[in-house]
N, C-alpha and C positions, 0 to 999 in steps of 0.2 A: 767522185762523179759530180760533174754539176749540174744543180736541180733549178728548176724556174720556180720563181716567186709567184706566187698563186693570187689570180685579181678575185679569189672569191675565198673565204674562210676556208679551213681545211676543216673535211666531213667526218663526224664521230662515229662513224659505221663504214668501213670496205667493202664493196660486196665482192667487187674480186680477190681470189689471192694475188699474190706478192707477184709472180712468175707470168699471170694474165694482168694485170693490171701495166705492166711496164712493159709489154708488148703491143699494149693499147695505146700509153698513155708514158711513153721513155724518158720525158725532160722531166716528170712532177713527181714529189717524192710520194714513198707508199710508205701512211702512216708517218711514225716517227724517225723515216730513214736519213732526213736531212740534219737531224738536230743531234750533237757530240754525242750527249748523256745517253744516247740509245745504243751507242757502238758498240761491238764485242772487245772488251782487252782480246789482244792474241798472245800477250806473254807480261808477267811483272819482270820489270829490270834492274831494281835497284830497293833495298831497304833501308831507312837511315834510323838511327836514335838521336835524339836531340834534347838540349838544355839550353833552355833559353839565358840561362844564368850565365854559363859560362860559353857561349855561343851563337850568335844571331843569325849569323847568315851562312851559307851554304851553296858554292855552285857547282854545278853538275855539267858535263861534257855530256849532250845525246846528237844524234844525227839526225836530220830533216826527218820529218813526220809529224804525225798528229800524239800527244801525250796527258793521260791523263794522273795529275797530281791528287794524293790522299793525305790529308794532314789528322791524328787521331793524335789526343791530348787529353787531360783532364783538368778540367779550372777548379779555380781555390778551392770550390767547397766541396769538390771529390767529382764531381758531375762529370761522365765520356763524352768528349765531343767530339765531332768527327766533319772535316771541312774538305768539299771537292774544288778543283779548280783544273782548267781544260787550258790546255800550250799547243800555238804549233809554233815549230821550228823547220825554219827555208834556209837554203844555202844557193851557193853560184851556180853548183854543178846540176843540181837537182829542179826541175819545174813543180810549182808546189803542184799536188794534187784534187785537188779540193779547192780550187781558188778561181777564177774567170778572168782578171788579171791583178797582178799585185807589181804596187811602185813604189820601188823602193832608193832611198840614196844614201851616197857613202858616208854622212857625216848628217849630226844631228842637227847642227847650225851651220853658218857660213859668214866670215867677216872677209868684204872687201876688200883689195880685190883681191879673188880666188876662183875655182871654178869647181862648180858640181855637178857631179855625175848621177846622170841618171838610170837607172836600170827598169827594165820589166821583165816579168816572168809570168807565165800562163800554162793552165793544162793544156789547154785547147791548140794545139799544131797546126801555124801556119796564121794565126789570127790577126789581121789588118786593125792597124789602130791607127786614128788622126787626132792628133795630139796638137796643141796648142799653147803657147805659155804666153801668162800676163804678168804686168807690173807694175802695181801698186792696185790691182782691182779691174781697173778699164783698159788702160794701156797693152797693146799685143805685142810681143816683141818675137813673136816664131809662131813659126805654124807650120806642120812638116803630117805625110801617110810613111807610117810602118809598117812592118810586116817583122811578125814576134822572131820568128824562125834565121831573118836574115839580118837584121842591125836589131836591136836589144839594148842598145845603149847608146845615150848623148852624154854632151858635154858643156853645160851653160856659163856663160863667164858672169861671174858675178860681183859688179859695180856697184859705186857709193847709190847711186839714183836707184838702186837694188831695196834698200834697205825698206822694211816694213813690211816684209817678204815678196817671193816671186810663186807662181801657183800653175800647176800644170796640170793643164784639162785633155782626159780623156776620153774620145767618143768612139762607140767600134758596136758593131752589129753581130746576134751569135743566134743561132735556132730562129732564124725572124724577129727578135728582137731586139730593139734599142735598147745602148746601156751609156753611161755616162759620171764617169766618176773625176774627183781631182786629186792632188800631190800637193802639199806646201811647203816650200823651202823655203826656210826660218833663216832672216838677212835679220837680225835684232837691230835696234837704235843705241849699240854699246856705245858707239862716237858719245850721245846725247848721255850716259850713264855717270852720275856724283859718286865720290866714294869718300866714305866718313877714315877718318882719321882721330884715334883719343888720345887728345896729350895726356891729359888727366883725369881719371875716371874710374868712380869706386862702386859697387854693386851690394855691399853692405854698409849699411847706413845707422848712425844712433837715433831713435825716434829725437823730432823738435833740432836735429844738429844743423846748422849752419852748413851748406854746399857751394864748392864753385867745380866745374867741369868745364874742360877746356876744351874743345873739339875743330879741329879742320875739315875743308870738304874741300876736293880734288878732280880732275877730271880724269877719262880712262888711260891717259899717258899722265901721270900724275903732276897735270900742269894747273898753277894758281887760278885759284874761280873767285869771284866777289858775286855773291849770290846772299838770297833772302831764305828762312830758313822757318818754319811754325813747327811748333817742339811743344808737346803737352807729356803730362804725368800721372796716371791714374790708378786706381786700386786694380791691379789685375784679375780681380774676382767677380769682377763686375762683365766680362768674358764670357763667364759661364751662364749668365743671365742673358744678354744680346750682345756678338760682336760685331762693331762699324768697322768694316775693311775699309782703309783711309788707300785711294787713289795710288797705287806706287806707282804711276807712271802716264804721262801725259800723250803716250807713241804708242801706239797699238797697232797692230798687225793688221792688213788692210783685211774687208770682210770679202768671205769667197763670193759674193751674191752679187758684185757687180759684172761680173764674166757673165756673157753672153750664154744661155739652156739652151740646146739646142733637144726636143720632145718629139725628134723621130717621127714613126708617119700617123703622128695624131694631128686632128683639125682645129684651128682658131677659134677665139671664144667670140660671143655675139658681144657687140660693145653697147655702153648703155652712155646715153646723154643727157646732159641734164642742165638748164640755163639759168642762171644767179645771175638778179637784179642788183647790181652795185647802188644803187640809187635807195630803192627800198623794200628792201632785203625782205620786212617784215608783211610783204604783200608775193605769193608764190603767180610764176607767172606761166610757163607751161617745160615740160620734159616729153621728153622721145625716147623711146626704146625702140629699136631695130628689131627686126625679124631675123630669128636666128634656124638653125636647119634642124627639123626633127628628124632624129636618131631613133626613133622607135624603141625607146628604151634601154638600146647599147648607148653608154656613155663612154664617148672616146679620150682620152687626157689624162682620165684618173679614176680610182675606183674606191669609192670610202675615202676621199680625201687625200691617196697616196697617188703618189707617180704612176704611173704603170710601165717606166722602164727601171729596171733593176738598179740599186747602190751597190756599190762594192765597198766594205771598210776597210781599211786598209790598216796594219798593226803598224807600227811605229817600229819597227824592230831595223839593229842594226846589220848591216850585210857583212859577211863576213866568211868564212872557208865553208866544209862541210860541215864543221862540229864545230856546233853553237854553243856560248857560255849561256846559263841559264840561270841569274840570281835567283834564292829566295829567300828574302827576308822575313823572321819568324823572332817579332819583338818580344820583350818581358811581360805577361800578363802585369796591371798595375797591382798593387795588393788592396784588400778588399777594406772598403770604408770602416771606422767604428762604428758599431752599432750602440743602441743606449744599453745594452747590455755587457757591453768591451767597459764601462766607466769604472766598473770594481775590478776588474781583471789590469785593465790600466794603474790603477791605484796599486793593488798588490805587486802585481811587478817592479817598479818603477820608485816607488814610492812608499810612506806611510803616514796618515794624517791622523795624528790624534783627535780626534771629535771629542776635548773637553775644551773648560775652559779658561784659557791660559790667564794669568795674575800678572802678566809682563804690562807694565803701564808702557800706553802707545802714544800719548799724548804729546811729548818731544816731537815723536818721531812724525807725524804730519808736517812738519815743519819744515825738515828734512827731508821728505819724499818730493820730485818734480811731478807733480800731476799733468799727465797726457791727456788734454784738454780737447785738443785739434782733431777729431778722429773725421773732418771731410776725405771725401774719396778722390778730388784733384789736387794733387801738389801744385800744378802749376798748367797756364793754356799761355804758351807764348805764340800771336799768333805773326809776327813782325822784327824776328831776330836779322841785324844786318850782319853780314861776315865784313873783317876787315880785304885790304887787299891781295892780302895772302890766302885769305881763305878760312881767317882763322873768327871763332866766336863763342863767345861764352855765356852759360846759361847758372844764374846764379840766383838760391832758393833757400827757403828757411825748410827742412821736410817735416811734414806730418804726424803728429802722433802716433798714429794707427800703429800697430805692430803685424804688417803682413809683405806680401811681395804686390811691388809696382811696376808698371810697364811708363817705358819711354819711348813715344812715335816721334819721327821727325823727318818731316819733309822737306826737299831744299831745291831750289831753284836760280836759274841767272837770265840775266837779260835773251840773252841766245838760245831759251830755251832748254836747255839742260836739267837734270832732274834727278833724283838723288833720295833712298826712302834706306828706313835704318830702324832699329828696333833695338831695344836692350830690356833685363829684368832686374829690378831691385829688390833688396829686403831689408826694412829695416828691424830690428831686433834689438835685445840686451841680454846681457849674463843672465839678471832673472827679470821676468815677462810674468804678470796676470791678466790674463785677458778673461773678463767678464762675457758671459755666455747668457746677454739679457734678452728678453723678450721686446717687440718693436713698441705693446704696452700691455698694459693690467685693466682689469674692471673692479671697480668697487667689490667688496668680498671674493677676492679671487685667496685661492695659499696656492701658495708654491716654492719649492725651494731652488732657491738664487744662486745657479753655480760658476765655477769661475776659474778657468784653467791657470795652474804656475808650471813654467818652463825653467828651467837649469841647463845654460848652454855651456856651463865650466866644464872644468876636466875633475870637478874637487865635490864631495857630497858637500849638500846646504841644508842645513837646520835652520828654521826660525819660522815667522807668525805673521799670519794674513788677518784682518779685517776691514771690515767697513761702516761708514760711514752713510747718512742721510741725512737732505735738505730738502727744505720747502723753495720754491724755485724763486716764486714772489718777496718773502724775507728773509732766506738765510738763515732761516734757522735750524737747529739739530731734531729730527722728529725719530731719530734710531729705533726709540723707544715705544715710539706708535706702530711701528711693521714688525720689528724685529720681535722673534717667538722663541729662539733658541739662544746659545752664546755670539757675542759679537768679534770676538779672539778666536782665532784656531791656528795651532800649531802645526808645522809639517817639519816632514822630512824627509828628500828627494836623492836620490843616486845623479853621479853625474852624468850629463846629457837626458835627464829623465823628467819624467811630467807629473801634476800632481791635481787631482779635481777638490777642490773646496765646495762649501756649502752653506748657504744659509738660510734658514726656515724664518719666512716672511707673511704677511696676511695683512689684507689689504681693505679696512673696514671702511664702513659708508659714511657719506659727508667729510670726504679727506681732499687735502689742495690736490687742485686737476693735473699736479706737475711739480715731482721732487725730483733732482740732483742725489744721484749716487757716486761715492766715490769707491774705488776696493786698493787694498794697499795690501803689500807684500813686504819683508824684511827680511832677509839673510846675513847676517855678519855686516860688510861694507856693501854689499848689495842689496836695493828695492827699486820700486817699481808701482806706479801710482796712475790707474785711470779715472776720468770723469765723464759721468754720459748722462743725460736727461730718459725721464723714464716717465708717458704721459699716464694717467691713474681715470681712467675714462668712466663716467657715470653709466649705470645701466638706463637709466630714464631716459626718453626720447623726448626731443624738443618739438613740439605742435605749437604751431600759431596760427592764430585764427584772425582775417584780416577782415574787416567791413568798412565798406565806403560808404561818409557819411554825406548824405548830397543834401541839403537845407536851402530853401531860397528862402529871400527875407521876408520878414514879419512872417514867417513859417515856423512852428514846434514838430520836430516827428519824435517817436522815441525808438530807439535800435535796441536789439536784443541780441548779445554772443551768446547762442544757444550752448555752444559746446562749453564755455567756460563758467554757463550757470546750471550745467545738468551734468558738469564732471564732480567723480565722486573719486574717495580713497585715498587710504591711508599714507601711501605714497606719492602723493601729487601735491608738488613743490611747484607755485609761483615764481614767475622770475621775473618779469616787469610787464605794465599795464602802460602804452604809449597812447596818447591821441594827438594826430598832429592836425590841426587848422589853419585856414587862411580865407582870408574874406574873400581873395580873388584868384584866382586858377592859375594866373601868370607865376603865380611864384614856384608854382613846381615847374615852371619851363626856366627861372632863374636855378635854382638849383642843375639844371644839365648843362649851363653855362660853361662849367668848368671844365667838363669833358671833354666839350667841344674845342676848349683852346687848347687841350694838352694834344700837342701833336705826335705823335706815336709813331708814326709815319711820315716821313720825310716825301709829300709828295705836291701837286699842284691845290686839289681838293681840301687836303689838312690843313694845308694854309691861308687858304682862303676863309675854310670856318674856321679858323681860329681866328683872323678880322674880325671876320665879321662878329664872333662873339666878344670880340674886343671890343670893338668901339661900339656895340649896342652895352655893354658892362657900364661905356662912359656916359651913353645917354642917359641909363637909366640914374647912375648918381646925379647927372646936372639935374635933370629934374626931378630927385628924388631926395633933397637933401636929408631928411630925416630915416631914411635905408641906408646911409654914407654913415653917419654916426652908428648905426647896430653895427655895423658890416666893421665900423674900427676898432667897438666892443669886441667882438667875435675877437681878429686879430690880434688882439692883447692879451684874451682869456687864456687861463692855463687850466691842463685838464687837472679837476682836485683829484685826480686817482697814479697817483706816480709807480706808473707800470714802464719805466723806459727801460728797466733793464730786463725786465720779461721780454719787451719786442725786441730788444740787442739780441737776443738769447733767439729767438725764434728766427729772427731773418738771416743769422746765422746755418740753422738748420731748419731747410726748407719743406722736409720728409716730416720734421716733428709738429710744426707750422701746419701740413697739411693733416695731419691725425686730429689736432683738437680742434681745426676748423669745423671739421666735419663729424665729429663727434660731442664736443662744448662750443655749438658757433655761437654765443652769447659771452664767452670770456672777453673777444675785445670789440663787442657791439658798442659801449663807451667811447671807445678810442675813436673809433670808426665814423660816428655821430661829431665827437668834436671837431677831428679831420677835416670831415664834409665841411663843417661852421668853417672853417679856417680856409677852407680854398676857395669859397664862395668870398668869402673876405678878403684875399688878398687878390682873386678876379676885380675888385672894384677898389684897388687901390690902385691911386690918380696917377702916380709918378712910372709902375708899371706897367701900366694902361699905353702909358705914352710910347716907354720903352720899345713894348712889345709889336706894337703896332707899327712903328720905323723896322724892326728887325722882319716882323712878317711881309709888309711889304719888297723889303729889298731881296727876300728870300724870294716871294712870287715873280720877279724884276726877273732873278736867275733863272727861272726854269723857263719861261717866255722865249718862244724860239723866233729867231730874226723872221719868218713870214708872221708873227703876230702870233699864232696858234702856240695852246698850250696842250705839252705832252700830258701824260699821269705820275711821272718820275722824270728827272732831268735827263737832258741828254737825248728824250726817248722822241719819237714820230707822233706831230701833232694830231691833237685829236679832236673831229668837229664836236663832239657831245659835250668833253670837258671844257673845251674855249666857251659851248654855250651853257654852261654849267657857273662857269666863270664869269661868265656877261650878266646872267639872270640873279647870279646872289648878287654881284654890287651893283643892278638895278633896284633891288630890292631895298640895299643900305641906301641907296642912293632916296627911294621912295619913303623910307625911315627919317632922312634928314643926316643920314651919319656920316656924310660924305659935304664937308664945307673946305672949299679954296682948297682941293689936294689934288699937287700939279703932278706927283708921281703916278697917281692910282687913274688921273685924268692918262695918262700916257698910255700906259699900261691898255687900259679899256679901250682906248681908239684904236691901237695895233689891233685887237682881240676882235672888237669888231670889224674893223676891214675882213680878218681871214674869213670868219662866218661868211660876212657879205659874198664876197667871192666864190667861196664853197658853194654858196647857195645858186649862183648864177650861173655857175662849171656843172653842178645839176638840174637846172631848168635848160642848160645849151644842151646835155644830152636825151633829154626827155626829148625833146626838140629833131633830135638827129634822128633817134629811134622811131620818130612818128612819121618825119619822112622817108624810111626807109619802110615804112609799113611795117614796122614788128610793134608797135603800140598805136592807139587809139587815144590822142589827149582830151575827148572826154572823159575816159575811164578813169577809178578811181586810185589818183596816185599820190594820196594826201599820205605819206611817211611820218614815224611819231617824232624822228628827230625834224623833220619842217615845222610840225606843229606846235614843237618846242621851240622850234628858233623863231618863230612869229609871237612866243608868248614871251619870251625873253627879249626881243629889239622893241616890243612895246613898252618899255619902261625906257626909252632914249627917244623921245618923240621932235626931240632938236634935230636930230642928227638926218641931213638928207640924204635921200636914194637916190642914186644913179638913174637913166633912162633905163640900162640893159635891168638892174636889180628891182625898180619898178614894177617890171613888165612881170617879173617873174614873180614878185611880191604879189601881183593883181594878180597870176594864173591861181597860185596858192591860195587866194584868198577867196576866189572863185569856188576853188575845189573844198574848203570848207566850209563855205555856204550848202553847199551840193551834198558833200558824204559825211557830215559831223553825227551823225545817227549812227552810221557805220562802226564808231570808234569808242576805243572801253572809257571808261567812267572819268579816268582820273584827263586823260585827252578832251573830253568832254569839257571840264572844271577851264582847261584852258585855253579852249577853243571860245567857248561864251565869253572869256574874259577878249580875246580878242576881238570876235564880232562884236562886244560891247564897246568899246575904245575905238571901232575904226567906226562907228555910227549906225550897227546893224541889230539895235539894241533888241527889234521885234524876234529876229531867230535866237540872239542870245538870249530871250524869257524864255523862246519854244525848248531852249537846252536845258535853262535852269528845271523848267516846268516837266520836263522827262525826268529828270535827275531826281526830281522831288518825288515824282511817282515811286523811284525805285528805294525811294531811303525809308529805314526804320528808324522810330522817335519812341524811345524810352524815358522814365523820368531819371534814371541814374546815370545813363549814359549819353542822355541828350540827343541828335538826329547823326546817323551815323549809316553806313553801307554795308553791303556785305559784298565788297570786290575785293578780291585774290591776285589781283594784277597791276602793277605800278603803270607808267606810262613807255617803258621800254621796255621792260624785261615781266 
């Protein structure tokens, strides 16, 4: 039977029975009559036993109907479980029962040219349907009324211009009801599909071995492609933490949302309007809302957010006689993890370690072991592999330490578009394997014992002796003797293919290096096997620093007090350094940001610019500063007396380890870090540099300049008036500096730059203009924008340069209007509105701005006279 979708909740109480309620009320279910799980079985049909072991899958011949599946199992640990699952099955002969309409076609996909058939089938006898097919989304290519009973089937041909699929919309009326469901017939972009080819290619690997893999890529008639190809290699376990599905494909199926809804005899929504000031945005100007029709609380279109005409889903199932195959696939439960309780049960099986200790001198034998050093988790990011003409290309690698399985992605593409995704699994391994089971670190007095699996991949039992080794990370030296509690030898012996857990009792005392090197070694007859991993040994003491700013003005004495570091007590509390840094004048902490400022990080208009600009103020301040040029050449020579390079080799190596003792000992490379600073502040004001850098940023800011004068934020991109006057105002600024002598490029450069403002500015006073004749503005009102008010603080540092009659006029409306509404505007507007009315002669309103300004500021003696505004000048 079919039941209507209910526009209100369905009630936790009947009051009718069954028998009066659907006499009432015939289309709505009663109760749980519409949903599978409430049906009566009328007969079981079939019993099966199964093993997964030696059987997966299983299909079964039933006849059209509804069926309900019972899976009853027991998992590893003995536990019944018992899993339902609801099937129907439709056939040609038979209209399903239970369905309103069902579309179905003969085939799962469809490649060009071909043609597919479409079928429907319905309980409902006699039922009109207007059917519609698009292509590609928008595109209609038919439109036809059916009627169930007398045509039930088409036939669509299906062309290259097909591809990205074609989508068949159904609309049809039943019980007063609109309904409206769609059909997609899957046209794929196989044309557009790469296929990998391996000349050569191996999936077991020796850790640290030398690789070459030779691979082709082909099109779907396996004709030559010259395509580009990005190929990366990572630990595959890294999967089970987050996995990045990398793009397979550039073609996708068009979306069903652009076909026309047609919502039956529900009414139009009320429309809502709303006017954006292009000009200035930052001033709201007025919105409308229409009168829409009250409904008296029936809400027609939808209820709770839903349609309120019915979905149909449709199963995906393929057409076919009466009796339908029915896979069901019933894979291997996986087997159940070790627990830390499995470590002796593993050992006894498999294994036997003698826990004494062994008299074999091992000291040769480090000599002899290749230590697996490399344990990163990328083999390789190639992101720019070319193919030759043929198609062929090759990706060559030194692999990784690690001892686990790797994953291989690799995307490929051509000029035309084509595309091509590929996947494979590596492992690398050896006969015999210890892989260390350490922890990511330690604390000061931490015991624990340090265990360490051995693997035996032979076909032959292996006898022989694991230990290990410790270093200090900073000197190299052997500290064994400080951790280790127990013996440093252990004997084993493994069955072949079988594993073996080692151990070693460690303790981890206080005031030890914040960072040893462990090595663990295995020996078998002609077989070993040798790792190296860093192991950070973290203080339990917390770092507090107590910062005071000392503010002194001259012929002044104050005295300061660190309360906390003269009222801390305990037996535990360890100094680590007492800094005071001075300077007679405040500019030097703005010389110290110097360096930040030139390191361009970002390839864009902005970065380049301060980076100039911190350039050639670097150069002023040496011309005039000659005795700062001699510290600053000091600096540059010094070396730090603390020779830590191969602790930071060691750390920027591994970035995971780098972040543990940053954040737990951030004082190990505050030295380093200090000298650093000294050194790049130093080589900021080195001369021959200076010069360099300043031709290269120039010619850099040359390139992003777009032929109207304007500059983007990134090249290539859509000028921007904020950034051009961004760009005007800082090299007015070097220019008011002095740092700007006879340079004919930067001269060029600023004149294009100005022209676009200028222009911008005058294409916005002509539509102020337009609007006010049209009577939608009032040019009294106030239409002072913070980008105008910036572009008047910025051309005032070019007071050479003349205005136009049109740019004039517009300069004086503006200039009008902030004489008029500069009271209106926040703090920092304020700062450069004064500076204008002071430079154009208006010097009396520019006090009445300062003289506001002053009202609002606070004057500390530590922080000197300062505001409390929350808002810049645009944002």
């Amino acid at each position: 039977k079919i039941f209507r979708d209910r526009y209100w909740p369905k009630p936790d109480t009947f009051v009718f029975e069954r028998n009066e309620f659907y006499s009432k009320f015939p289309f709505y279910a009663y109760k749980n009559d519409d949903e599978k799980q409430s049906w009566k079985v009328e007969k079981k049909l079939k019993t099966i036993d199964f093993d997964t072991h030696n059987k997966e899958e299983y299909k079964l011949k039933l006849p059209a109907g509804e069926y309900k599946l019972i899976l009853n199992f027991d998992d590893p640990s003995g536990k019944k479980i018992k899993i339902e699952r609801f099937a129907s099955v439709y056939s040609d002969s038979k209209n399903p029962a239970n369905t309103l309409l069902l579309t179905e076609t003969d085939k799962e996909e469809y490649q060009p040219p071909s043609g597919a058939k479409i079928k429907w089938q319905s309980a409902i006898p006699g039922l009109n349907v207007y059917y519609s097919i698009w292509r590609r989304g928008h595109n209609q290519i038919g439109k036809q009324w059916a009627n169930i009973d007398k045509s039930n089937d088409i036939t669509i041909k299906i062309l290259e211009e097909h591809r990205g699929d074609v989508i068949v919309v159904n609309s049809y009326v039943y019980n007063n009801r609109f309904y409206q469901d769609s059909k997609r017939i899957s046209v794929p972009w196989s044309n557009k599909q790469l296929k990998y080819e391996y000349m050569s290619f191996r999936s077991n690997l020796y850790p640290g071995q030398d690789e070459e893999w030779r691979i082709k890529i082909k099109g779907d008639k396996a004709d030559k492609m010259i395509g580009e190809v990005l190929a990366s290699m990572y630990d595959a376990s890294l999967d089970k933490i987050y996995k990045q599905d990398w793009q397979q494909s550039i073609y996708y199926p068009y979306a069903n949302g652009h076909y026309p809804r047609y919502f039956g005899f529900n009414q139009g929504y009320a429309r809502y309007y709303s006017h954006f000031d292009p000009i200035n945005y930052d001033i709201a100007k007025y919105q409308r809302q229409f009168r829409r029709l009250n409904w008296f609380g029936f809400y027609v279109g939808s209820y709770g957010g839903r349609p309120m005409y019915d979905e149909v889903r449709v199963r995906n199932a393929k057409m076919s006689s009466a009796n339908m195959n029915i896979e069901v696939s019933m894979a291997s439960p996986p087997p159940p993890p070790p627990s830390a309780g499995n470590e002796e049960e593993l050992s006894r099986n498999h294994s036997s370690v003698l826990n004494k200790e062994s008299k074999i001198d091992t000291s040769d034998d480090n000599n002899e072991v290749q230590l697996r050093t490399n344990l990163n988790e990328t083999v390789f990011f190639y992101p720019d592999v070319i193919t030759d003409k043929e198609g062929n290309f090759v990706l060559k690698f030194k692999m990784n330490d690690a001892l686990t399985k790797w994953k291989l992605r690799m995307f490929a593409h051509t000029k035309d578009l084509k595309f091509g995704y590929d996947e494979k699994e590596i492992v690398t391994q050896k006969e015999l394997m210890i892989t260390p089971n350490n922890p990511r670190f330690v604390r000061e007095g931490d015991k624990l014992n340090f265990n360490a699996r051995i693997d035996n991949l032979t076909e032959e039992k292996l006898a022989g002796q694991s230990w290990v080794e410790l270093y200090d990370a900073e000197t190299m030296k052997p500290i064994d003797m400080t951790f280790l509690k127990g013996q440093k030898n252990i004997e084993f012996d493994i069955d072949k293919k079988g594993s073996s857990l080692v151990s070693w009792e460690m303790q981890f005392p206080n005031n030890v290096s914040n960072l040893l090197i462990y090595r663990f070694y295995a020996k078998a007859g002609d077989y070993r096997d040798a790792e190296e991993g860093f192991l950070p040994i973290l203080t339990n003491q917390k770092l507090v620093t107590e910062t005071l700013p000392l503010w002194v003005k001259g012929h002044q004495s104050k005295e300061f007090v660190f309360k906390s570091l003269k009222n801390s007590k305990g037996k535990d509390l360890k100094n680590i350094s007492f800094t005071i840094e001075a300077t007679s004048h405040p500019v030097w902490l703005a010389i110290q940001s110097l360096p930040y400022l030139k390191n361009v990080d970002c390839e864009n208009s902005i970065s380049y610019t301060n980076a100039l600009f911190s350039n050639l103020l670097a150069k002023k301040i040496t011309d005039d500063n000659p005795k700062i040029k001699r510290v600053f050449e000091k600096w540059n020579n010094a070396k730090n007396e603390i020779d830590k390079e191969a602790l930071l080799s060691n750390l920027s190596k591994n970035q995971e380890l780098k972040n543990i003792l940053l954040e737990e000992t951030p004082w190990v490379l505050d030295a380093i870090d200090e000298e650093q600073q000294k050194r790049n502040i130093a080589l900021l004001f080195d001369l021959n540099q200076v010069r360099n850098e300043k031709n290269m940023f120039v010619r850099k800011l040359k390139a992003i300049q777009n032929p109207d004068g304007g500059f983007p934020w990134f090249q290539s991109g859509r000028s921007s008036r904020y950034i051009t006057q961004y760009i005007v105002e800082t090299f007015g600024r070097m220019k008011q500096l002095g740092l700007l002598k006879n340079e004919r490029q930067i001269d060029n450069i600023l004149k294009q730059a100005i022209r676009f403002v200028n222009e911008d500015v005058v294409r916005e006073y002509k539509k102020l203009l337009d609007l006010a004749a049209k009577g939608k503005i009032d040019l009294d009102k106030n239409h002072l924008g913070s980008l105008t008010i910036h572009y008047m603080y910025a051309i005032q540092f070019y007071p050479e340069i003349k205005k136009s009659k049109e740019l004039q006029e517009a300069y004086d409306y503006y200039f009008g209007q902030a004489k008029k509404y500069w009271l209106d505007r926040p703090l920092y507007l304020k700062g450069m509105l004064a500076l204008v009315l002071h430079r154009d002669g208006e010097s009396g309103i520019a006090k009445e701005v300062l003289k506001a300004a002053d009202e609002q500021s606070i004057i500390s003696d530590e922080l000197g006279m300062y505001w409390k505004s929350y808002h810049g000048y645009h944002w």
